[in-house]
mmCIF file of the N, C-alpha and C atoms, coordinates in Angstrom:
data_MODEL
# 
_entry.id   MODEL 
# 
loop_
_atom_site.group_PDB 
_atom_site.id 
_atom_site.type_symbol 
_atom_site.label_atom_id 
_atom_site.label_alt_id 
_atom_site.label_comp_id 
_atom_site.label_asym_id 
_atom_site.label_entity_id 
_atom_site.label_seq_id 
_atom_site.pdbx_PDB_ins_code 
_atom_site.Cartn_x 
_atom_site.Cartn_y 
_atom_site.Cartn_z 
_atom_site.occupancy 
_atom_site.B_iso_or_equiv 
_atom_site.pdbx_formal_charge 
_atom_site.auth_seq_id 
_atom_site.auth_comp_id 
_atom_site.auth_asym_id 
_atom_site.auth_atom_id 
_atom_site.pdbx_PDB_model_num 
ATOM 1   N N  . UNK A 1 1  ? -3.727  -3.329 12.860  1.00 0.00 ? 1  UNK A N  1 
ATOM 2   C CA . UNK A 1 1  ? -3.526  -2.652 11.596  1.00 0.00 ? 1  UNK A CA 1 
ATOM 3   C C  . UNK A 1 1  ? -4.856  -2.562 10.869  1.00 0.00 ? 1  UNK A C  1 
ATOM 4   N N  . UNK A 1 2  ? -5.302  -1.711 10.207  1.00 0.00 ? 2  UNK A N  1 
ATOM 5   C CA . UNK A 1 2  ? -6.536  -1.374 9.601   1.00 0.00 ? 2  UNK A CA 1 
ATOM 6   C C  . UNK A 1 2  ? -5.922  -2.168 8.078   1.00 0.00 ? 2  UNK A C  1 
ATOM 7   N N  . UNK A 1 3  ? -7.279  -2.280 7.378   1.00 0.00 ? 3  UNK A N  1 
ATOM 8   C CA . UNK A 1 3  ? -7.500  -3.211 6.587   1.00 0.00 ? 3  UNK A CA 1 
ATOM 9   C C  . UNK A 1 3  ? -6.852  -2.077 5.266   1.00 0.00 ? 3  UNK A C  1 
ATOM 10  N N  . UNK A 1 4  ? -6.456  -3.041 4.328   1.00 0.00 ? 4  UNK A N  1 
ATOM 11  C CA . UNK A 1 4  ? -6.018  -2.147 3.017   1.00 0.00 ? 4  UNK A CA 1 
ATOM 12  C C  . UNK A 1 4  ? -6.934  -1.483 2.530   1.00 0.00 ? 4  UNK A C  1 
ATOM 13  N N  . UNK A 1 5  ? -8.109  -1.999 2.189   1.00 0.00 ? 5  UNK A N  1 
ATOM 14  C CA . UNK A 1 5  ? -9.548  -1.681 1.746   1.00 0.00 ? 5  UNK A CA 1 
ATOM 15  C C  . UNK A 1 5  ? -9.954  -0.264 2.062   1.00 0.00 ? 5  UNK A C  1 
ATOM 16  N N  . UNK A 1 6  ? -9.666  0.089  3.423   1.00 0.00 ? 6  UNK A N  1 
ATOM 17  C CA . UNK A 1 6  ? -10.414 1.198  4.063   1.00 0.00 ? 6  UNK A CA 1 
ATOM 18  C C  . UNK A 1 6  ? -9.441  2.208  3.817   1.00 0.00 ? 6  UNK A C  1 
ATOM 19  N N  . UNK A 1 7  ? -7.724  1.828  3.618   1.00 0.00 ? 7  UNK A N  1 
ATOM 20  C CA . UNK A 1 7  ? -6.781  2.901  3.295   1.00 0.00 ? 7  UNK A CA 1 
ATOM 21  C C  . UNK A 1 7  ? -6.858  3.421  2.230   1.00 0.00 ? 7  UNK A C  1 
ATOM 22  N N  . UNK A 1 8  ? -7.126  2.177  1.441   1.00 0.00 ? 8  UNK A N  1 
ATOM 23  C CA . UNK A 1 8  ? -7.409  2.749  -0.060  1.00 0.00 ? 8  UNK A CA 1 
ATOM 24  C C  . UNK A 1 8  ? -8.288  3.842  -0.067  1.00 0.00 ? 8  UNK A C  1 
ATOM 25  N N  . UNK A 1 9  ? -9.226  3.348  -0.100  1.00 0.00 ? 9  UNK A N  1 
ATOM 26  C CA . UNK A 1 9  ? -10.369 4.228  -0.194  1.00 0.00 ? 9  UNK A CA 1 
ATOM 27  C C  . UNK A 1 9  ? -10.120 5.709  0.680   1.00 0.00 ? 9  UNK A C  1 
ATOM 28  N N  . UNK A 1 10 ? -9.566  5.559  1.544   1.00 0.00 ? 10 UNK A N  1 
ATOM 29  C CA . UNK A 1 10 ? -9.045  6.827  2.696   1.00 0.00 ? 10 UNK A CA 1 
ATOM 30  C C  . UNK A 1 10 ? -8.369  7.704  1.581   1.00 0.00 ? 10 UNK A C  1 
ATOM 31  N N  . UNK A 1 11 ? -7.331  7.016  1.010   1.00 0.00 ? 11 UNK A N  1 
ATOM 32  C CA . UNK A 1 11 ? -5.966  7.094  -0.304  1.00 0.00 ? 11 UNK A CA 1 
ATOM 33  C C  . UNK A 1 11 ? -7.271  7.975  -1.028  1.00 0.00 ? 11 UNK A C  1 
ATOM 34  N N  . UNK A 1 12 ? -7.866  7.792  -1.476  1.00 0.00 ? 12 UNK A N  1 
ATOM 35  C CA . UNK A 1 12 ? -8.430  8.157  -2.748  1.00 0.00 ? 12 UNK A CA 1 
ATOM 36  C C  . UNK A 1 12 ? -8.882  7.214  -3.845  1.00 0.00 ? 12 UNK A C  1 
ATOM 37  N N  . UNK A 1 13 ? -8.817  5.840  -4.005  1.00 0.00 ? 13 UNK A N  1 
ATOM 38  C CA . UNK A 1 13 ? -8.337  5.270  -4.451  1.00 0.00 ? 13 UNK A CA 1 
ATOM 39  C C  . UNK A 1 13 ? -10.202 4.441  -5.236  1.00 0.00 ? 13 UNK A C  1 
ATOM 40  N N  . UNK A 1 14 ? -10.293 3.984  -5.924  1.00 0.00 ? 14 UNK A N  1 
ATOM 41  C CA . UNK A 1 14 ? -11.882 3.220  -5.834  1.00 0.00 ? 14 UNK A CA 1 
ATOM 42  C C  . UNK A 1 14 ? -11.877 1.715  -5.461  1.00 0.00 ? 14 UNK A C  1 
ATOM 43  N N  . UNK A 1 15 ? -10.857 1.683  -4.860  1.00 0.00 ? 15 UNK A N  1 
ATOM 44  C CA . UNK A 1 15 ? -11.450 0.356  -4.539  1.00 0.00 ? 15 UNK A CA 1 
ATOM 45  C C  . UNK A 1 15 ? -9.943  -0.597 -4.006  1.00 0.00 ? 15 UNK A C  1 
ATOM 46  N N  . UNK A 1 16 ? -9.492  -1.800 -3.153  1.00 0.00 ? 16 UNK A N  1 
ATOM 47  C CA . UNK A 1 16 ? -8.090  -2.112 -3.095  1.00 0.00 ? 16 UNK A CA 1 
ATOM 48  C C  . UNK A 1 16 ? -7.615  -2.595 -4.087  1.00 0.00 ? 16 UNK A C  1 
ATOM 49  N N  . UNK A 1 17 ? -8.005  -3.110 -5.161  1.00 0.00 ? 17 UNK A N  1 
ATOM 50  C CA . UNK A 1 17 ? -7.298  -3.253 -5.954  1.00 0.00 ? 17 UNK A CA 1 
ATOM 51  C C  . UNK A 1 17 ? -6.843  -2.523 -6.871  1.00 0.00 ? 17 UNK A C  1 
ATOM 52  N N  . UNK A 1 18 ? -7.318  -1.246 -6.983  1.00 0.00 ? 18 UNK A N  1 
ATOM 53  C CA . UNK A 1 18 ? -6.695  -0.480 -7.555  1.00 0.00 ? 18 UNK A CA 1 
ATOM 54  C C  . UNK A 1 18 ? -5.712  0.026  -7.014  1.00 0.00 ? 18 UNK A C  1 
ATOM 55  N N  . UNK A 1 19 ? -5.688  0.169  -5.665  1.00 0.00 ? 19 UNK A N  1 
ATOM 56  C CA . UNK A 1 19 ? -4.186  0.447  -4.679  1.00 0.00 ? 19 UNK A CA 1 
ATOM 57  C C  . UNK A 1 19 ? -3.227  -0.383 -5.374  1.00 0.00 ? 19 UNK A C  1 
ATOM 58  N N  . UNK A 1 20 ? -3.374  -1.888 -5.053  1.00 0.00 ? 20 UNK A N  1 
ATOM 59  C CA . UNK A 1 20 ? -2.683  -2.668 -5.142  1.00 0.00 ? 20 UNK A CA 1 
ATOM 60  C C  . UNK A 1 20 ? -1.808  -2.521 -6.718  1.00 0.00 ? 20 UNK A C  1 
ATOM 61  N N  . UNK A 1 21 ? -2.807  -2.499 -7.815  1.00 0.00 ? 21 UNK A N  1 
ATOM 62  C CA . UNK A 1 21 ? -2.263  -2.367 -9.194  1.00 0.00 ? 21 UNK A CA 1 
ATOM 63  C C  . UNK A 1 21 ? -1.144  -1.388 -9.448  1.00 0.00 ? 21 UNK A C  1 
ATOM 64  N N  . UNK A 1 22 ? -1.541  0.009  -8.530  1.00 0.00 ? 22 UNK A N  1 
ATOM 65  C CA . UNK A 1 22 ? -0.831  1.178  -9.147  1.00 0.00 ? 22 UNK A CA 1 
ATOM 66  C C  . UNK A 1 22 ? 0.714   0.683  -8.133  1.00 0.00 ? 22 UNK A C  1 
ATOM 67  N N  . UNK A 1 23 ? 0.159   0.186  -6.539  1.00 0.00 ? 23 UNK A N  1 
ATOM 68  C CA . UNK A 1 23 ? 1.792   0.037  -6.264  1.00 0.00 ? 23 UNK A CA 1 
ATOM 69  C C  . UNK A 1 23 ? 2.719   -1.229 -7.006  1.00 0.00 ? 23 UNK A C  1 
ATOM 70  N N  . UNK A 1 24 ? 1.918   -2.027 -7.478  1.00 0.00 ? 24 UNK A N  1 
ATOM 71  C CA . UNK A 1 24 ? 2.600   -3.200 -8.214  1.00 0.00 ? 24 UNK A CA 1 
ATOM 72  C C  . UNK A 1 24 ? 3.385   -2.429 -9.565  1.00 0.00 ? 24 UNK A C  1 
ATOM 73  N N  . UNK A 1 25 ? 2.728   -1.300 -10.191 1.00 0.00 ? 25 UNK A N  1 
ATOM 74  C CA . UNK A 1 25 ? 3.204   -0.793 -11.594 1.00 0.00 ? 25 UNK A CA 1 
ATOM 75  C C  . UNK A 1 25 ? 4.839   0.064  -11.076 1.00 0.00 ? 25 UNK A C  1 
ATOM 76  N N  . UNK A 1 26 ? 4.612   0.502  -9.853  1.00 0.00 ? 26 UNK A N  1 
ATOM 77  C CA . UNK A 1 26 ? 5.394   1.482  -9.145  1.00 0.00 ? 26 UNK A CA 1 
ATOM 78  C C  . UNK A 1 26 ? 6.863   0.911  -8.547  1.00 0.00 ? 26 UNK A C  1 
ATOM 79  N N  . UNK A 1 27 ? 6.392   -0.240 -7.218  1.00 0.00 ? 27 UNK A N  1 
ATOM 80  C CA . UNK A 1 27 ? 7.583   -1.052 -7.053  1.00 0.00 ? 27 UNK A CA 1 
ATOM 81  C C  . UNK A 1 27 ? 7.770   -2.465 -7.407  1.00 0.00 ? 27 UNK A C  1 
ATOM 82  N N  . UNK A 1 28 ? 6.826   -3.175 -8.336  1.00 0.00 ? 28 UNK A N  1 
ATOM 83  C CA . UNK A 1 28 ? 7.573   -4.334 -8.923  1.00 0.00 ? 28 UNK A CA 1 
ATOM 84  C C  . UNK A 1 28 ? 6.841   -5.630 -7.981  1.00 0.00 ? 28 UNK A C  1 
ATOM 85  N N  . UNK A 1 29 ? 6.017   -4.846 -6.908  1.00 0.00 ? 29 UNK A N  1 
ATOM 86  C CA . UNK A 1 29 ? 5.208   -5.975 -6.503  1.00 0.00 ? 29 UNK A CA 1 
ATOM 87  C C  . UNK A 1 29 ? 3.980   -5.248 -5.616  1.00 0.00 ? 29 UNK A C  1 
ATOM 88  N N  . UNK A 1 30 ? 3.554   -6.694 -4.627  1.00 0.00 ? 30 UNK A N  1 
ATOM 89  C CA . UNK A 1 30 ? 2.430   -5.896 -4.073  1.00 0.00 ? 30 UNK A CA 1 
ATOM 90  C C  . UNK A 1 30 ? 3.225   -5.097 -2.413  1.00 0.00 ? 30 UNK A C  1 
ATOM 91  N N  . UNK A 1 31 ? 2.328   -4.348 -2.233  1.00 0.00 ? 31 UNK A N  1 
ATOM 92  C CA . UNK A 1 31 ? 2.601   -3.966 -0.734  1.00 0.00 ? 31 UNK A CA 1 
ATOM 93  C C  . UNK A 1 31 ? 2.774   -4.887 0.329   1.00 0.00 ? 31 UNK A C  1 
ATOM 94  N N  . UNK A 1 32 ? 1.940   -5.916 0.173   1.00 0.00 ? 32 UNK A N  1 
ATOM 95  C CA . UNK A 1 32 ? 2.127   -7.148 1.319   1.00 0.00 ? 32 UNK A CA 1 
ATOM 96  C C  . UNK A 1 32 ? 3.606   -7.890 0.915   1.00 0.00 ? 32 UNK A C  1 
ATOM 97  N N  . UNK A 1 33 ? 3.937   -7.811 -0.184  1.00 0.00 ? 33 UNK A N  1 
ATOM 98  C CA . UNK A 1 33 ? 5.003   -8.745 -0.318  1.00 0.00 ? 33 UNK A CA 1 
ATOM 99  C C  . UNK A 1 33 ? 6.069   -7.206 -0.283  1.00 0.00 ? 33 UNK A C  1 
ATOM 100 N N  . UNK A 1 34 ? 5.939   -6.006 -0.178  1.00 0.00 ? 34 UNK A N  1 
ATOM 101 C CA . UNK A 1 34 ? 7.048   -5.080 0.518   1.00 0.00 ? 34 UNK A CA 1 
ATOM 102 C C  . UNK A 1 34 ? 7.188   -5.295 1.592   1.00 0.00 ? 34 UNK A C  1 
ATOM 103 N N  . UNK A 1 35 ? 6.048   -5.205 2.344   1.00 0.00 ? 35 UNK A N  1 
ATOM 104 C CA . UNK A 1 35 ? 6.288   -5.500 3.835   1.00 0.00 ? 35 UNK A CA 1 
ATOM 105 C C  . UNK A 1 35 ? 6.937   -6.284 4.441   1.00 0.00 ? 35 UNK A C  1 
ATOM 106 N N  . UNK A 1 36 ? 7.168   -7.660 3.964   1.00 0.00 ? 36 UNK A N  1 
ATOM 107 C CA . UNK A 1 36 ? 7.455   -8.807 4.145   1.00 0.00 ? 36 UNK A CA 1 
ATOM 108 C C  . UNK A 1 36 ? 8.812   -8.891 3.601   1.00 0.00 ? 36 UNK A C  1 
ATOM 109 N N  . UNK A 1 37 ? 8.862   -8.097 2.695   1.00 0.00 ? 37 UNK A N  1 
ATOM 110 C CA . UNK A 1 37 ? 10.315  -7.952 2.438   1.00 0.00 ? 37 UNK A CA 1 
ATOM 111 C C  . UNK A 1 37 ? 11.119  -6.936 3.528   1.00 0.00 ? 37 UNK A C  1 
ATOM 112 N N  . UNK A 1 38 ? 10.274  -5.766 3.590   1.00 0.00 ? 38 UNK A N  1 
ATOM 113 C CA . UNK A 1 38 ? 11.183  -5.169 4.719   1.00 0.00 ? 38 UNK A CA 1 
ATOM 114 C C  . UNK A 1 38 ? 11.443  -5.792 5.899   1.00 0.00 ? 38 UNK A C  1 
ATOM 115 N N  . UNK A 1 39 ? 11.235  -6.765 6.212   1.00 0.00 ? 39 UNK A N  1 
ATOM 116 C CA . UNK A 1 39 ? 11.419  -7.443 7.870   1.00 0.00 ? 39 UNK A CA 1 
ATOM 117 C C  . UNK A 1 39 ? 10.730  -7.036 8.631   1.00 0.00 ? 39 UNK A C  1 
ATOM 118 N N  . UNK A 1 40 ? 11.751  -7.220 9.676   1.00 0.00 ? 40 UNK A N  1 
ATOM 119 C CA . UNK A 1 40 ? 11.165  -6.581 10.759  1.00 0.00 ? 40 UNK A CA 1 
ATOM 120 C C  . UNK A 1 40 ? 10.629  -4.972 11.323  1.00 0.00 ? 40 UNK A C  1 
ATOM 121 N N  . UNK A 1 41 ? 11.443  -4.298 10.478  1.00 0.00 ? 41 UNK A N  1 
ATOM 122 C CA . UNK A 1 41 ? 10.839  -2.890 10.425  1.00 0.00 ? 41 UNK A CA 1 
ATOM 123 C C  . UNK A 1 41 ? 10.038  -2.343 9.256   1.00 0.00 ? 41 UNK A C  1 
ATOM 124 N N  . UNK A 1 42 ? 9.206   -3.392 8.841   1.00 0.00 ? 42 UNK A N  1 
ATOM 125 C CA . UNK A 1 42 ? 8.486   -3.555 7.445   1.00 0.00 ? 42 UNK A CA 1 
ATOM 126 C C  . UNK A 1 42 ? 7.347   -2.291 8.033   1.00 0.00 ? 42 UNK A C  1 
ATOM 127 N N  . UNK A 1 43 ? 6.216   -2.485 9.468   1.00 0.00 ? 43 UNK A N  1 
ATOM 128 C CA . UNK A 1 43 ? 5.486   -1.952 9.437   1.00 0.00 ? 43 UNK A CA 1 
ATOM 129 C C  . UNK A 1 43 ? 6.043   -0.238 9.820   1.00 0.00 ? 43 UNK A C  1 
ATOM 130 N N  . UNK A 1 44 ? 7.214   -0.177 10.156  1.00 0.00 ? 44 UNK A N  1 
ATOM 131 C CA . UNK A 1 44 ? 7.276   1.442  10.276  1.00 0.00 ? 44 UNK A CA 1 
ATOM 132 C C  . UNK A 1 44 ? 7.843   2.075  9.032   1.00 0.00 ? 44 UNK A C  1 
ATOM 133 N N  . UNK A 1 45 ? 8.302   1.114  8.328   1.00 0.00 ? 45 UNK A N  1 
ATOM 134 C CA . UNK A 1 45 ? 8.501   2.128  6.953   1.00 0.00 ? 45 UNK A CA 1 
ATOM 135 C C  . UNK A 1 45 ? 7.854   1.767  5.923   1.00 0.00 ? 45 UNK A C  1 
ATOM 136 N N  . UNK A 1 46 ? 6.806   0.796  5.882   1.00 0.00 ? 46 UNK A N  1 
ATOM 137 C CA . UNK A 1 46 ? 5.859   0.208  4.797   1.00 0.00 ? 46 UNK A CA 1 
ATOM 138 C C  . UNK A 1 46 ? 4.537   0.060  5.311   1.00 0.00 ? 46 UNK A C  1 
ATOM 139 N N  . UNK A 1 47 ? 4.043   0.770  6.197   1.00 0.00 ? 47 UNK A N  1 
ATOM 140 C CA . UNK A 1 47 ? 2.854   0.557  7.133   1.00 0.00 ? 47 UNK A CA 1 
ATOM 141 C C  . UNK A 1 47 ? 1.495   1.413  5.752   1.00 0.00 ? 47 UNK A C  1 
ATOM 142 N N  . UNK A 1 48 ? 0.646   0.681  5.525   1.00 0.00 ? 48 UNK A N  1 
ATOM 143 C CA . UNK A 1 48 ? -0.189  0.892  4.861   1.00 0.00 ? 48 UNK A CA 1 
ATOM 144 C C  . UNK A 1 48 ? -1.058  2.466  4.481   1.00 0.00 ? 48 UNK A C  1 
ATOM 145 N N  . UNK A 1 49 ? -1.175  3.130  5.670   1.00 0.00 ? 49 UNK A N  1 
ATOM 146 C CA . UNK A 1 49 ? -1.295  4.420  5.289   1.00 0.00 ? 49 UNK A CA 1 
ATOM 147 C C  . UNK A 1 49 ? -0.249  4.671  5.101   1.00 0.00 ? 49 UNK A C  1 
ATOM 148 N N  . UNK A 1 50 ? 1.038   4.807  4.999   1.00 0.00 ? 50 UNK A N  1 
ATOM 149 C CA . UNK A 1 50 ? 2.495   5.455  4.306   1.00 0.00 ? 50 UNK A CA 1 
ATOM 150 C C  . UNK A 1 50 ? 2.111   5.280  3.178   1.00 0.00 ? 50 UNK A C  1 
ATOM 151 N N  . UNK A 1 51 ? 1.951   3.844  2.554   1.00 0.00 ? 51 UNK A N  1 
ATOM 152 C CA . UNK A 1 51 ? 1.896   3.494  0.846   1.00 0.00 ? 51 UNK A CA 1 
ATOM 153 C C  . UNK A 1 51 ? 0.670   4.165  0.197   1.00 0.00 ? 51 UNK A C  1 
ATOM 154 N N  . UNK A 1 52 ? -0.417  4.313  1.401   1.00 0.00 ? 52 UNK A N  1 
ATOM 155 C CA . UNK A 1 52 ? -1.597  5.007  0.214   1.00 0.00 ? 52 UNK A CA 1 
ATOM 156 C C  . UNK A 1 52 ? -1.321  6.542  -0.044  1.00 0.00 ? 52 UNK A C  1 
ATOM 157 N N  . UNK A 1 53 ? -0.706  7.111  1.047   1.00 0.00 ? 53 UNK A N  1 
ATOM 158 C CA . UNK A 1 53 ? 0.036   8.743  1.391   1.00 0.00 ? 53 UNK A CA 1 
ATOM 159 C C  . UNK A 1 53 ? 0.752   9.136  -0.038  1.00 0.00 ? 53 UNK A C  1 
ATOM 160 N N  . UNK A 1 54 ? 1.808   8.092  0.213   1.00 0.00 ? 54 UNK A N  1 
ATOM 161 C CA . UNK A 1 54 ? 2.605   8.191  -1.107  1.00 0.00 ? 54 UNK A CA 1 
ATOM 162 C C  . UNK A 1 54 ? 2.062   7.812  -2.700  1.00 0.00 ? 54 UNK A C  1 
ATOM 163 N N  . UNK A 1 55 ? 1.555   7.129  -2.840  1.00 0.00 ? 55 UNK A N  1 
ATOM 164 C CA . UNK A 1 55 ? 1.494   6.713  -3.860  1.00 0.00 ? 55 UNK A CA 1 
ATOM 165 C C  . UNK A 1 55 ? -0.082  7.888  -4.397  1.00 0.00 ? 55 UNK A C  1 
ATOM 166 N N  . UNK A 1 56 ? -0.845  8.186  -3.653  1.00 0.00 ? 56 UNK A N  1 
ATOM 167 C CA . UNK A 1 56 ? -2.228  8.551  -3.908  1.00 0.00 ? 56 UNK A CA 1 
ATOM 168 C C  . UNK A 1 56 ? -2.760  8.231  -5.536  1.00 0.00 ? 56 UNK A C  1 
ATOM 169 N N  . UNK A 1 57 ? -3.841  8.383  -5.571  1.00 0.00 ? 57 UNK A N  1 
ATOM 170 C CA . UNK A 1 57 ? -4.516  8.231  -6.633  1.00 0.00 ? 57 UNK A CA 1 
ATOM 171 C C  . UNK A 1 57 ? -3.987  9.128  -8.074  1.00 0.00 ? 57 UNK A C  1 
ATOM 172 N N  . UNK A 1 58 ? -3.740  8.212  -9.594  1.00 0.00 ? 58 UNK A N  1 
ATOM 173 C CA . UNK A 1 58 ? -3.131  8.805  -10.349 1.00 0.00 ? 58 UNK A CA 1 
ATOM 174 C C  . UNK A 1 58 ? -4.424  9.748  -10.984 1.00 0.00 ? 58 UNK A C  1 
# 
């Protein structure tokens, strides 16, 4: 899996924590703790380029 850092920035984004902030404002936490919530099929429907895709830069 490629690093959040590099999606972000792929995303549009300046930097991972700004990824991280806007999906925390969005679903109520971070992406790593979505993933982890989705189980076992966490990485095909929460796989890190999905979340930067979706969410892109506000």
């Amino acid at each position: 899996m490629r690093e959040w850092t590099s999606l972000a920035l792929e995303g549009g984004y300046a930097d991972q924590p700004h990824m991280v902030r806007e999906f925390r404002e969005f679903a109520g936490h971070t992406p790593a703790e979505q993933r982890i919530a989705a189980g076992e099929f966490g990485s095909y429907f929460v796989s890190p380029r999905r979340i930067a895709a979706l969410l892109g830069p506000s």
